[in-house]
C-alpha positions as YAML, in Angstrom:
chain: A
units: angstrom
residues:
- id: 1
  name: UNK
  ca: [-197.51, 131.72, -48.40]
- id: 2
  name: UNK
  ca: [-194.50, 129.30, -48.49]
- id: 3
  name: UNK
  ca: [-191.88, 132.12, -47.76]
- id: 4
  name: UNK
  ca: [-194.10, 133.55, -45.03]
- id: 5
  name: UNK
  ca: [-193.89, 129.68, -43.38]
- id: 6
  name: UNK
  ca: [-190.32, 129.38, -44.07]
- id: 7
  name: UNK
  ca: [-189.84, 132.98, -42.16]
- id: 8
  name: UNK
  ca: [-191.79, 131.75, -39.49]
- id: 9
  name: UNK
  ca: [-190.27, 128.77, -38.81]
- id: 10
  name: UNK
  ca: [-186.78, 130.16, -39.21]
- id: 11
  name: UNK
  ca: [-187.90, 132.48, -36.48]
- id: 12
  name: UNK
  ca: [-189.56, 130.12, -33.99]
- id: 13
  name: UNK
  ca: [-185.93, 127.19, -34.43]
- id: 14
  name: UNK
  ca: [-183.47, 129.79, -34.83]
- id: 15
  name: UNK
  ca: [-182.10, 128.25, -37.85]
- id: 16
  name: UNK
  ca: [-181.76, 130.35, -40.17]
- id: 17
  name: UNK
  ca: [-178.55, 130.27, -38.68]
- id: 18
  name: UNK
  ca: [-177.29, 126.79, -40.08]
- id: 19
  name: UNK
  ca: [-174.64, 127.83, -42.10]
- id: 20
  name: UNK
  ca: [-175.56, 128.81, -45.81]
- id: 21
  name: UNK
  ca: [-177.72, 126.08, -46.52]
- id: 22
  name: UNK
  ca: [-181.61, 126.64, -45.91]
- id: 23
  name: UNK
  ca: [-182.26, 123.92, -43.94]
- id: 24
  name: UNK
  ca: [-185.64, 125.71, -42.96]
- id: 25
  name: UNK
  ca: [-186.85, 125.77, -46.49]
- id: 26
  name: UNK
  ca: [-186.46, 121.98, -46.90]
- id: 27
  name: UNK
  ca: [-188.36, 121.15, -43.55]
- id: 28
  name: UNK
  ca: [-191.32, 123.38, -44.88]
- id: 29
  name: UNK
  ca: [-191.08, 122.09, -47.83]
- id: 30
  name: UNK
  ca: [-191.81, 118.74, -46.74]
- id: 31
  name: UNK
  ca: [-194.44, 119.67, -44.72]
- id: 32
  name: UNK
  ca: [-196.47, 121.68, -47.69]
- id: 33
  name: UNK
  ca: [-196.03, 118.84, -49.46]
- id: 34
  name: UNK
  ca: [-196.97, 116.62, -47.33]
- id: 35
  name: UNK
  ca: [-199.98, 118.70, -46.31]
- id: 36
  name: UNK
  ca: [-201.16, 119.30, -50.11]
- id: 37
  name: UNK
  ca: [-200.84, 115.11, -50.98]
- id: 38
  name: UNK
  ca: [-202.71, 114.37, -48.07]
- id: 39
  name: UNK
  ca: [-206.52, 112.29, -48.63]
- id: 40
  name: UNK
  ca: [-208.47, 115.36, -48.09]
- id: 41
  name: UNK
  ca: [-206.41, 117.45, -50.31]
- id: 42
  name: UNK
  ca: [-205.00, 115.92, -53.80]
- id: 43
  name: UNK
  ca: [-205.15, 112.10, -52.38]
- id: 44
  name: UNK
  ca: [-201.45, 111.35, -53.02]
- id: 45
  name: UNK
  ca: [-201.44, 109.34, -50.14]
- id: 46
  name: UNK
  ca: [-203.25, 108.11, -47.28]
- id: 47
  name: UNK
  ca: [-202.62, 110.00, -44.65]
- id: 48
  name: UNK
  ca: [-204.24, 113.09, -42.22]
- id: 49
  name: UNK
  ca: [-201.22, 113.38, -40.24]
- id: 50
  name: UNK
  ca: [-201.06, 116.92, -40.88]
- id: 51
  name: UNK
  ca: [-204.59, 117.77, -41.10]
- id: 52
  name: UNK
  ca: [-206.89, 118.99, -37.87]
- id: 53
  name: UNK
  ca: [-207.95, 115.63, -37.35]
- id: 54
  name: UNK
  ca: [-204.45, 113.87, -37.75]
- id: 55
  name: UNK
  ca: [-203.15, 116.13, -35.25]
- id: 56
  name: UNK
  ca: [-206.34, 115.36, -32.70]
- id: 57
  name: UNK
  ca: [-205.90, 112.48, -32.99]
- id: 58
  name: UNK
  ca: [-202.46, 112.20, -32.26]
- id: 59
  name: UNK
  ca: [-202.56, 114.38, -29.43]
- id: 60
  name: UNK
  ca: [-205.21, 111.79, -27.75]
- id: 61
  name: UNK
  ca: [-202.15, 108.89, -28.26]
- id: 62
  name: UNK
  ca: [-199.24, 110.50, -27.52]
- id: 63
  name: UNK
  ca: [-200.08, 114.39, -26.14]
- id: 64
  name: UNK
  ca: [-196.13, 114.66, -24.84]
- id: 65
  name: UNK
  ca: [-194.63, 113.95, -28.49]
- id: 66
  name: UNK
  ca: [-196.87, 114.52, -30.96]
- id: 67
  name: UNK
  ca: [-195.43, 117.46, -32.29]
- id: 68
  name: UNK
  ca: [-192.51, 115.13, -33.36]
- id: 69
  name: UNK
  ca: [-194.95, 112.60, -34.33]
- id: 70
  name: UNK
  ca: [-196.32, 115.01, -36.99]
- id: 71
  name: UNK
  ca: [-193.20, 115.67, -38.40]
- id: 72
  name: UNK
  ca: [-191.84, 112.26, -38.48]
- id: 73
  name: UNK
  ca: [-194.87, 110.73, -39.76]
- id: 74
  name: UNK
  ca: [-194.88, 113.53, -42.68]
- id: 75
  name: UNK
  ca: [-191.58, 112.70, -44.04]
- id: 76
  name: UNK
  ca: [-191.90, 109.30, -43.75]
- id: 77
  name: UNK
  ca: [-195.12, 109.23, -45.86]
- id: 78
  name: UNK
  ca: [-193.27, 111.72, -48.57]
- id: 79
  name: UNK
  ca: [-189.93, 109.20, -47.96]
- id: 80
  name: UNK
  ca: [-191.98, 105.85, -48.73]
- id: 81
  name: UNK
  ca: [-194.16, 107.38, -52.16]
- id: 82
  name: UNK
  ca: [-190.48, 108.53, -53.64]
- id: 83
  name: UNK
  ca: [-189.02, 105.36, -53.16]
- id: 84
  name: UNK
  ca: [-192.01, 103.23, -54.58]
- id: 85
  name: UNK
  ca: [-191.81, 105.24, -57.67]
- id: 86
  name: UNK
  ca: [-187.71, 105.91, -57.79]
- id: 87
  name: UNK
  ca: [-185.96, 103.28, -59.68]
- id: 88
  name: UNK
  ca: [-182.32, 104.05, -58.80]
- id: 89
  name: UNK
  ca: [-179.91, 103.28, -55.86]
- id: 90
  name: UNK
  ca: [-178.28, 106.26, -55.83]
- id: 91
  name: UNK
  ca: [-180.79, 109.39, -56.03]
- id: 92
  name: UNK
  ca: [-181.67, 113.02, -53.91]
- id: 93
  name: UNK
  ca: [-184.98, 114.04, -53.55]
- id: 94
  name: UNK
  ca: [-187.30, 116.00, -51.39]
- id: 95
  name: UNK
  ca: [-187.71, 113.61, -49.07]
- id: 96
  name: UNK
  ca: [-184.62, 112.29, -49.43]
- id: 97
  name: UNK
  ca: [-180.97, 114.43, -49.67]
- id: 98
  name: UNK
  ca: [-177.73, 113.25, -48.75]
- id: 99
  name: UNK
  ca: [-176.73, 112.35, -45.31]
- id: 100
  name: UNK
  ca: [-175.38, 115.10, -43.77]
- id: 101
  name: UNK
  ca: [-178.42, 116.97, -44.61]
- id: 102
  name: UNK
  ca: [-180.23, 114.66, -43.43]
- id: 103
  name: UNK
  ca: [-178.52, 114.55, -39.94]
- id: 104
  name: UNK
  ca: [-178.81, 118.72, -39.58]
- id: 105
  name: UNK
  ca: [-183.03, 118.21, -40.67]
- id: 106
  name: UNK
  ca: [-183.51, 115.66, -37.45]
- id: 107
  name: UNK
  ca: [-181.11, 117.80, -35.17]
- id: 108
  name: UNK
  ca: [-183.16, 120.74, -36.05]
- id: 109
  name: UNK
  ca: [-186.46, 118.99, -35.32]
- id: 110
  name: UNK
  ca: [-185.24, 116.91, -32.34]
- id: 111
  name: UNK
  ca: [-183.96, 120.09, -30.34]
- id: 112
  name: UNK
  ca: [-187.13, 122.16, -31.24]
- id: 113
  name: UNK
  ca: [-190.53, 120.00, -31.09]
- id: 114
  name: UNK
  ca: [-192.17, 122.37, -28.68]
- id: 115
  name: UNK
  ca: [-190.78, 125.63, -30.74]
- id: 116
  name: UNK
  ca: [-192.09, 123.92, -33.88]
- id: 117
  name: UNK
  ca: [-195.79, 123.69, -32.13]
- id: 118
  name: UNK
  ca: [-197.20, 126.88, -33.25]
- id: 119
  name: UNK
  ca: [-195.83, 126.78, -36.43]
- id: 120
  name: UNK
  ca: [-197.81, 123.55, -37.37]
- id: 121
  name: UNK
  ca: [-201.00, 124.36, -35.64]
- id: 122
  name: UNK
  ca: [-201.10, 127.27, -38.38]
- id: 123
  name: UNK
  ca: [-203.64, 126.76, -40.97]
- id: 124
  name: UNK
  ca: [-201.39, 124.37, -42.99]
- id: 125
  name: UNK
  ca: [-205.08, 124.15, -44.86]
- id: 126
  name: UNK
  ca: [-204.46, 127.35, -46.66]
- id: 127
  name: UNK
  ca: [-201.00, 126.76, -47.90]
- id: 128
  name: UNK
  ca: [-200.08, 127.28, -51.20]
- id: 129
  name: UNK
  ca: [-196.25, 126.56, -53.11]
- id: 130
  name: UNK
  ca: [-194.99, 130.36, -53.84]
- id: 131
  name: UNK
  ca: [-193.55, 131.53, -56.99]
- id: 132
  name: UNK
  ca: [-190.29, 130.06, -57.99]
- id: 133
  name: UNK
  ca: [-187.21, 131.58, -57.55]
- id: 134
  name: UNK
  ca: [-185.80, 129.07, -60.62]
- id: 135
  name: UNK
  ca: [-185.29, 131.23, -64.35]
- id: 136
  name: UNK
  ca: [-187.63, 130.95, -67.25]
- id: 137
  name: UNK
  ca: [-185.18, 128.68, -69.25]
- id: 138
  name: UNK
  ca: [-184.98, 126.10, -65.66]
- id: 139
  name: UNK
  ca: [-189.00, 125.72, -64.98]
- id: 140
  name: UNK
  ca: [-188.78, 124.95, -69.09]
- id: 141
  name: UNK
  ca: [-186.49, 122.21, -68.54]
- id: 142
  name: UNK
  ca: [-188.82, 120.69, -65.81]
- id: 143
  name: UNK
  ca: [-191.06, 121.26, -67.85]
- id: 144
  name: UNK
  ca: [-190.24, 119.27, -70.50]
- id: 145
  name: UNK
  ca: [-189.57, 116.36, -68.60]
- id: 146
  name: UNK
  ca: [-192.98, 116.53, -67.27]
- id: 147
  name: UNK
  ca: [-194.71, 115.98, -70.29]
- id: 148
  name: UNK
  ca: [-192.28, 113.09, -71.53]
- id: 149
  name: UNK
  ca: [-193.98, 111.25, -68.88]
- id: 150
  name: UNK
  ca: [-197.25, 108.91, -70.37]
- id: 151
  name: UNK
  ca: [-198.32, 108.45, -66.60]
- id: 152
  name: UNK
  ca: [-200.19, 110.16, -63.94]
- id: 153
  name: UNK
  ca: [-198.24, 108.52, -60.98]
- id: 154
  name: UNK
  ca: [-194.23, 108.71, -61.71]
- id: 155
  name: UNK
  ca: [-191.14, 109.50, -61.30]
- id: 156
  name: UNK
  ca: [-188.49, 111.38, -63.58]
- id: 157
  name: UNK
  ca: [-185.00, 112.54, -63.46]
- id: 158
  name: UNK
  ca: [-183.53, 116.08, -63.51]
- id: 159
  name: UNK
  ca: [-179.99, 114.65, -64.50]
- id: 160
  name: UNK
  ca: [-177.35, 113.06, -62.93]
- id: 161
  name: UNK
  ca: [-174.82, 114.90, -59.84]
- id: 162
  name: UNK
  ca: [-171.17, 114.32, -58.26]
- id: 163
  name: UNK
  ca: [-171.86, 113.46, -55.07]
- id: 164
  name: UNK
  ca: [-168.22, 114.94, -54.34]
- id: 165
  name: UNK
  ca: [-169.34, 117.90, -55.56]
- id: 166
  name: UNK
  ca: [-172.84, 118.56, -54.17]
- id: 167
  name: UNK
  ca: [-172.33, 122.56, -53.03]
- id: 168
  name: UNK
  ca: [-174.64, 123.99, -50.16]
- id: 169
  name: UNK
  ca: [-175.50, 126.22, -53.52]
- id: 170
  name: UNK
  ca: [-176.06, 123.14, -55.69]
- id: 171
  name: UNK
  ca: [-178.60, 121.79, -52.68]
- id: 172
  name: UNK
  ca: [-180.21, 125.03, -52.93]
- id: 173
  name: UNK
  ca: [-180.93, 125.21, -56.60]
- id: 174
  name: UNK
  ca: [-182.05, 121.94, -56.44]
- id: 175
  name: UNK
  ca: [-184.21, 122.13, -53.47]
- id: 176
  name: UNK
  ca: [-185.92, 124.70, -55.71]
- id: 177
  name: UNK
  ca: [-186.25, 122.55, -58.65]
- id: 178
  name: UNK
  ca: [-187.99, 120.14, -56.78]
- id: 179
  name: UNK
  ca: [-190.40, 122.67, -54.90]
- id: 180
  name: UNK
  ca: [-191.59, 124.00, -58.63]
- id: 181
  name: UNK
  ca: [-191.44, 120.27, -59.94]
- id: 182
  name: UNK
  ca: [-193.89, 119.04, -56.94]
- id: 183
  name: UNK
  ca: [-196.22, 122.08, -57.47]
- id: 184
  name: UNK
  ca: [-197.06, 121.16, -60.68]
- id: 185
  name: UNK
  ca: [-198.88, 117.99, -59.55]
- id: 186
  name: UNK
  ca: [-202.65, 117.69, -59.42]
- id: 187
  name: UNK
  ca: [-205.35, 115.51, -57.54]
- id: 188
  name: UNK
  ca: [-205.05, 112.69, -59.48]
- id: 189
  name: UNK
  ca: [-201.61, 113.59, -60.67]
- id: 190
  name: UNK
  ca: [-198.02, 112.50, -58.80]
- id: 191
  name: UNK
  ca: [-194.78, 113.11, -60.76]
- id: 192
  name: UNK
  ca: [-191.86, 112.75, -58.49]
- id: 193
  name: UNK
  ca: [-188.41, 114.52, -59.48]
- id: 194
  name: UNK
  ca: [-185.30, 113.43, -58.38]
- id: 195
  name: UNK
  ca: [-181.88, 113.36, -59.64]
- id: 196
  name: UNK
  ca: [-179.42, 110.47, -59.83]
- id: 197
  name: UNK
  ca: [-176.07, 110.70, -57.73]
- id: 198
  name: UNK
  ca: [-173.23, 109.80, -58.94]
- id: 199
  name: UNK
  ca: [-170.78, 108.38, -56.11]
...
């Protein structure tokens, strides 16, 4: 289900086209997960931005921009939980990767609200995380830092990374680390990966 989103919405912004990097894949990552922690879904957060009634609702306040609404109100809600439960200056996460990536997500989503309109009044109800496109011996190794963890609600650390050194590969892998680390939370259940950056 993920893939088929991340196809679509490649499709609808034209960006599958930003350079080797899947910027695409992030956004709908964000979104899934946004969707899935939602009150009416596994109650991560507070929020219904994303579900039929958030989106009514915002269409009432703001009809013009609400499609950018959404999206900015979804990341900011996955933005704020990571760094209540992050203890570190220096980190990448889902919600939050380095800069530049940061800068190419809000270009992509500034120049394409209305082409991102279909693609969020799919049933984001329905959606699922897909298989993982990490190894046996990598979802281990998340894994096992999963069940370190004595808490439902937490974060923990994939390792450490040279920021000087962070590869449009390296984002990748690690974009997929954190997609198969988030999809093993429950209702009830938020552990948040992240790795530390070293500067």
């Amino acid at each position: 289900m993920m893939n088929e989103l991340i196809q679509l919405f490649e499709k609808i912004t034209d960006s599958n086209s930003t350079s080797n990097m899947n910027i695409s894949k992030i956004i709908v990552a964000r979104l899934c997960t946004e969707r899935i922690g939602e009150i009416d879904h596994n109650s991560w957060w507070q929020s219904r931005a994303l579900s039929p009634f958030g989106t009514t609702k915002l269409k009432e306040i703001m009809p013009k921009t609400y499609v950018l609404a959404k999206i900015k109100i979804a990341f900011e809600i996955g933005h704020k939980k990571e760094q209540e439960l992050i203890n570190e200056k220096d980190y990448v996460s889902l919600f939050r990767l380095t800069p530049e990536i940061e800068k190419l997500i809000e270009s992509i989503i500034h120049t394409s609200p209305e082409k991102i309109k279909p693609f969020l009044d799919s049933n984001l109800d329905l959606i699922k995380f897909d298989e993982t496109n990490l190894s046996k011996s990598e979802c281990n190794k998340i894994d096992t830092k999963r069940e370190l963890i004595n808490s439902n609600i937490a974060s923990f650390s994939l390792g450490e990374l040279n920021e000087a050194t962070l590869s449009q590969d390296k984002i990748n892998q690690i974009i997929d680390e954190f997609i198969y680390a988030w999809s093993k939370n429950k209702k009830g259940q938020l552990l948040i990966p992240y790795y530390r950056v070293k500067k």
